[in-house]
N, C-alpha and C positions, 0 to 999 in steps of 0.2 A: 504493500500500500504506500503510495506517494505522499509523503508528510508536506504538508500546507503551511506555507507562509504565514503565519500568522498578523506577526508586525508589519507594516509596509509604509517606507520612510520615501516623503513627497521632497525631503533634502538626501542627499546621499552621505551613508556614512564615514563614506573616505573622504568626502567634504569638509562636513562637520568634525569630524579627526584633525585637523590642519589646525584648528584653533584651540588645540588641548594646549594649556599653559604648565602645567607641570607632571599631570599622570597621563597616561596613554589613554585615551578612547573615554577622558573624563573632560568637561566643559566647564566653565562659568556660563550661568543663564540667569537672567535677569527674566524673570516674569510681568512682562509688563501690568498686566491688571491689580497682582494681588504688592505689585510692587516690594517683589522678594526676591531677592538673591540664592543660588544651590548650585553644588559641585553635581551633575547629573553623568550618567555613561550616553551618551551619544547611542543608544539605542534604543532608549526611552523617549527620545526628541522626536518632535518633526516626525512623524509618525502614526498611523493610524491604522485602524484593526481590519484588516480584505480591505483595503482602501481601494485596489486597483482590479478587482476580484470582479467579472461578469456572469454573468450563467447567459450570456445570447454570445454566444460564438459562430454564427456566421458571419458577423458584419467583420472579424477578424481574420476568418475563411476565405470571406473577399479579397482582403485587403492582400495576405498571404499569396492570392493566386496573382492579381495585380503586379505585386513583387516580383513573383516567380517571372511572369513575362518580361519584366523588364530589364530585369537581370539575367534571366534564364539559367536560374538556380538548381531546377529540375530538381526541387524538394517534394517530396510525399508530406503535406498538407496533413492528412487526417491523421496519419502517424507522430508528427509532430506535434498537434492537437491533444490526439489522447495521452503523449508522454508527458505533457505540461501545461495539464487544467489552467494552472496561473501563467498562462503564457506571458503578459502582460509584466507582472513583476521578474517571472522565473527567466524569461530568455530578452523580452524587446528591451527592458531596463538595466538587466545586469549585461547585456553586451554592450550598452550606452556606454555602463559606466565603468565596465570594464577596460575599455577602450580610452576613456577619456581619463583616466583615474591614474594611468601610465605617462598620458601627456603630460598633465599638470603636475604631477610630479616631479617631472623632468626639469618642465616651468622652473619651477621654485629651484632644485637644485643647480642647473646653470647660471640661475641667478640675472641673466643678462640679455632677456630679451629677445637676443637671435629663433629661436623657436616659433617665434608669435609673428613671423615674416614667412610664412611657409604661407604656400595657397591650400594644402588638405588640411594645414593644423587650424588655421580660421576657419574654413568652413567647418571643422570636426565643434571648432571649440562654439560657434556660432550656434550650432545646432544642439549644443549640451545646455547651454544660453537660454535659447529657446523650449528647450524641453524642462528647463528648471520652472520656468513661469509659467508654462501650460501646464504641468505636474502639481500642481503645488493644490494645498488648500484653500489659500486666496481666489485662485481660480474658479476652483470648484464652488468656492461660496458666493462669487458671482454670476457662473452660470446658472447657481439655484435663487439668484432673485433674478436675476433674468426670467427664468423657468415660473416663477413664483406669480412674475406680473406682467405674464401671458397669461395663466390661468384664470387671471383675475379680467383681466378684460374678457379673456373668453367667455365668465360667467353672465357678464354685463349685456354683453352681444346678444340681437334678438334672432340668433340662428333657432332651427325647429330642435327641440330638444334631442331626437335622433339622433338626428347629423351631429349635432354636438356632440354626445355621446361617443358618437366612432370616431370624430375629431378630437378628441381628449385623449381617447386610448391608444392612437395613433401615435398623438404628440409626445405622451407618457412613455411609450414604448421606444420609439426611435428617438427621441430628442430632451430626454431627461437629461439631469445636470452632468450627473456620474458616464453614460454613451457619449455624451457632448463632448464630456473631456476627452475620455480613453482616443476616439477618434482623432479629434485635434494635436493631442501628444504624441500621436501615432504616425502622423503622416508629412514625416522630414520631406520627403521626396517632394511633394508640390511645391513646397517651400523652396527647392535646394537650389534654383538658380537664385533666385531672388538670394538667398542668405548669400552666394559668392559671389554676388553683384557688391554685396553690401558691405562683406569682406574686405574689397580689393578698393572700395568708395571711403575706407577709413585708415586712420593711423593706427597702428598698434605701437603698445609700447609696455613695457614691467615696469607698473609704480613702488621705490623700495623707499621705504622709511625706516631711521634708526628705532626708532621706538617702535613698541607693541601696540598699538593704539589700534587697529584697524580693529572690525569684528565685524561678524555676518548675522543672519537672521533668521526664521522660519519664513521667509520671504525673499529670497536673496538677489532676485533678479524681478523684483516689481515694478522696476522702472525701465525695463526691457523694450518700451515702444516707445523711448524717447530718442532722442539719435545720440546721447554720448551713454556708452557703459562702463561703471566701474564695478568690477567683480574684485572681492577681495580673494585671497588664495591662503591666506596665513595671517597670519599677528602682523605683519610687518611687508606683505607684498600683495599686490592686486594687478589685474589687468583693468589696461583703460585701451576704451578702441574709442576714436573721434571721429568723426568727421573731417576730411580735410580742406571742406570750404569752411573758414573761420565762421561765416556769417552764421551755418548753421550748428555750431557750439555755445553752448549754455552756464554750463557749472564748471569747467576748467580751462576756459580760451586764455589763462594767461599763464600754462603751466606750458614750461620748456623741456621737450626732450634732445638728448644727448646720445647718440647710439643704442638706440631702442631703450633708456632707460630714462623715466618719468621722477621725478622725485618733490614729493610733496611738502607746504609749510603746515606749521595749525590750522588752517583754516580752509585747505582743501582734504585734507584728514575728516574736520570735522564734514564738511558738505558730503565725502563719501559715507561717513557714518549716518548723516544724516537721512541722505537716500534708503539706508538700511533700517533704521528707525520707521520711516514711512509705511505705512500698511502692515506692518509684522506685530506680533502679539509676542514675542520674545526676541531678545537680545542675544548673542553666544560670542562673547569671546574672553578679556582678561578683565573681572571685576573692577580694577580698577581706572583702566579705561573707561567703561562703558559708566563707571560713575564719575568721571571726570565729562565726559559728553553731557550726561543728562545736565549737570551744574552750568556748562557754558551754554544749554539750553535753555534752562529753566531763568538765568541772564539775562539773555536774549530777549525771553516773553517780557519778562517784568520790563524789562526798559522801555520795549513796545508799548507796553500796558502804560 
């Protein structure tokens, strides 16, 4: 019998490992609601019970033969299927981040950039980018008020209750929150030119900072439809990809890179931390950063105020 995924992490754990400060595979997290600090293992995070778990496996049957053609993989589809119920978590995610989990790696240990100028490593890292933001719980909790106020106008609607009726079960069945997502995280390929367009249409660069200040989130790439990204990778390095018409940079048009290498003051520290604060319901990286942020925050407001 095939033992079942239970946990299923919408950040990946090799991710979240990068920001362990002093024990392996243990995090600082700042809970933002109950406004509480705890050392947690990076298994318990970001994470949720059959999160990615279907019971309609055709529309992934599709998808699978689609592939097949286009690559012409001349895989056995049902075979695949029955060996891995959770396809979804068990093979489409762990080869994401199997794959990606080697790059960045590499990232961080060369230390210098050259990596993040290859044309498969952007589009690889583009598309792990993208699969962070489509994956995630934020998403999903979007697509369920989307989902939520449709149904609500649908109630409102003067269709004959019938029609309605089979209009509902329809909608329910092919375009609930949980289908919405899986699909959408699913299907790099439609994407893939557009991502290498967007790739080779930006600067890359390794942001290194002496300090440990950076930290990431249960959210890590929410700001993913804006045209600059800062991903952090560690306590102290991050990817920034820009734009290279200045007109269209936002939050770091006055930062200089120097052979692929970005190097940030306070205050673009803080703007990427900030990014990360935005839309996430928890913090993760070295306590004490992430309580030096909230104070130049909470600054901030008052002075506004």
């Amino acid at each position: 019998m095939i033992q079942k995924v239970k946990k299923q992490h919408f950040v990946p754990r090799f991710y979240l490992n990068n920001f362990s400060v002093r024990e392996k595979q243990k995090v600082d997290v700042l809970f933002k609601d109950q406004k509480h600090f705890a050392k947690v293992n990076t298994k318990s995070i970001c994470q949720k019970q059959y999160f990615y778990d279907t019971e309609d496996n055709e529309w992934i049957r599709e998808w699978l033969k689609k592939l097949d053609e286009v690559y012409n993989l001349q895989m056995n589809i049902e075979e695949k299927l029955e060996k891995n119920p959770q396809y979804i978590e068990t093979v489409f995610l762990n080869s994401l981040e199997t794959d990606i989990s080697k790059i960045i790696k590499q990232i961080i240990k060369d230390y210098d950039g050259r990596l993040l100028q290859d044309k498969i490593v952007k589009v690889k890292l583009l598309i792990f980018i993208e699969n962070l933001y489509l994956r995630g719980d934020s998403f999903r909790n979007k697509l369920t008020n989307i989902h939520n106020q449709t149904l609500e106008f649908l109630d409102k609607s003067k269709i004959s209750s019938d029609k309605m009726m089979k209009f509902k079960d329809d909608y329910n069945r092919n375009y609930n929150p949980k289908t919405s997502q899986l699909k959408a995280m699913m299907n790099p390929i439609k994407n893939l030119n557009h991502l290498r367009y967007k790739g080779e249409q930006c600067d890359w660069s390794l942001v290194v900072i002496k300090s440990k200040d950076f930290f990431t989130s249960d959210n890590p790439t929410g700001h993913f439809l804006m045209n600059e990204i800062c991903l952090p990778l560690s306590l102290n390095c991050a990817i920034l990809i820009r734009p290279k018409n200045i007109r269209q940079q936002k939050f770091f048009k006055n930062v200089e890179t120097n052979n692929y290498i970005t190097h940030f003051n306070e205050k673009e520290i803080f703007i990427s931390n900030a990014l990360q604060d935005d839309a996430s319901s928890i913090l993760i990286g070295e306590k004490s950063s992430i309580k030096k942020f909230n104070n130049t925050k909470n600054w901030i407001n008052n002075y506004k105020a």
